[in-house]
N, C-alpha and C positions, 0 to 999 in steps of 0.2 A: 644509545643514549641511556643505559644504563643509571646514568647516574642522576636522572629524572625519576627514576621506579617510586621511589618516597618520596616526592613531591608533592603535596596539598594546596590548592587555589582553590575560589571559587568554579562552579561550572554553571554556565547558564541556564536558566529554566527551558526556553525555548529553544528551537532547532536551530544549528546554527555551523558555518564550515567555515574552515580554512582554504584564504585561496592558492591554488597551488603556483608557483611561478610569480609570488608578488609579494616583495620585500612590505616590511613594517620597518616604518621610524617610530622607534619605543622612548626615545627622548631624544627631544630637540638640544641644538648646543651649537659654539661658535669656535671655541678652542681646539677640539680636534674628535675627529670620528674612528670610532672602536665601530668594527663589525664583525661582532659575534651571533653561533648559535647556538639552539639544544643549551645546555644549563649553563655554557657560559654567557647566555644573556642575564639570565639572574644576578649572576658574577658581577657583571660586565656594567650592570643597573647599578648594583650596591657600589659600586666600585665609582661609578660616576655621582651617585651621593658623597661619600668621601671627599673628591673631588671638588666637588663643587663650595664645600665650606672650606675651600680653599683659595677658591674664586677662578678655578677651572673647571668650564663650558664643556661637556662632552655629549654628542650627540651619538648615538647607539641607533646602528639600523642591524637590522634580523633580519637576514634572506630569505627565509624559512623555507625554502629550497634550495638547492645548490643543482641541480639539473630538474626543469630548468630552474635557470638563473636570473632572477630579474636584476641587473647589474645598474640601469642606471638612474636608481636611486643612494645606490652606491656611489658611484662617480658624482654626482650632482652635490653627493653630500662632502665627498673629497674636493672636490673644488670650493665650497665653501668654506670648511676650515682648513685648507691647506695642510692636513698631515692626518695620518690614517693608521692606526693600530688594528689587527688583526688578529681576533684571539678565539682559539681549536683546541680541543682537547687529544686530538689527533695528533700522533709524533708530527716533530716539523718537516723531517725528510720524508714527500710523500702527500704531504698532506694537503688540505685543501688552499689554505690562506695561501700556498706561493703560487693557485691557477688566481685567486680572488688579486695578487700581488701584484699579476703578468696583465689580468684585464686593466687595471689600475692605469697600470702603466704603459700601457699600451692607448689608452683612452683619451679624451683630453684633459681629466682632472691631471694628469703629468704635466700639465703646464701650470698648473697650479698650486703643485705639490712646494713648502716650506722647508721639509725635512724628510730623510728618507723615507718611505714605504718601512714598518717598523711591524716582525711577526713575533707574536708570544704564541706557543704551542706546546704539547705536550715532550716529554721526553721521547727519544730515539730509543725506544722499547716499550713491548706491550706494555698494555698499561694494568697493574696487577688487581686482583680481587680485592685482597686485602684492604681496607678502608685508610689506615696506618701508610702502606707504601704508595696507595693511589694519591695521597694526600701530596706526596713528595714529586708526582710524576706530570699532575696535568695544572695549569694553570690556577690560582686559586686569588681571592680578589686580593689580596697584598697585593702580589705579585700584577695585578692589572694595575690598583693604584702608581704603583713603582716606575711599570712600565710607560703609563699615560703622562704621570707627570713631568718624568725625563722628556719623553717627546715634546711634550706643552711648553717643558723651558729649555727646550733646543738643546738639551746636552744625549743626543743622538747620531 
């Protein structure tokens, strides 16, 4: 996660942990659920701002594990909006959104699903140092807006 290193938030005063193996829902939403992690929640957030003063509902869960996997707050949220983006900074051959794709669909939110299963992921190549070429490689929130809306108006 690199590309967290310069990130500035608040940190809380007091003691406090993450738990491991237990998804967060970071925004509630009706039109359709992005699950991303690591700095594509950031993304993934602003990206659903945009969105929304558009009058599309995006609901964003953060695994913040991926083994384990708390999945079904996943599923639970795929079955309420019926369409599910998936967004990794990790190439897409390989990567993690087509194991998060297969529980999906393997689940019973598939009975629910509107519109494909729909993955944004990084390029099919390491992904470079350079700020410039990395810029070009891994997802960035254009490219989530783009992504989200097409799926929101079915043209996927």
């Amino acid at each position: 996660q690199k590309l967290l290193y310069k990130t500035r938030g608040p940190v809380p005063e007091e003691d406090y942990t993450v738990p491991l193996g237990k998804a967060d829902i970071k925004r509630a939403g009706r039109d359709l659920t992005i699950v991303a992690t690591g700095v594509m929640v950031a993304r993934a957030l602003e990206a659903a701002e945009q969105l929304a003063r558009e009058g599309i509902e995006v609901e964003i869960v953060d695994p913040r594990t991926l083994k384990p996997l708390d999945a079904e707050p996943i599923i639970q949220s795929v079955s309420k909006t019926g369409r599910v983006l998936i967004v990794h900074e990790a190439a897409r051959t390989g990567g993690y959104g087509g194991e998060l794709a297969a529980i999906i669909a393997e689940s019973e939110a598939f009975d629910y699903l509107d519109a494909p299963i729909v993955r944004l992921a990084g390029r099919d190549m390491p992904i470079p140092y350079n700020r410039t070429l990395e810029y070009h490689t891994v997802p960035q929130v254009e490219n989530i807006v783009e992504a989200a809306r097409q799926l929101a108006q079915g043209r996927v």
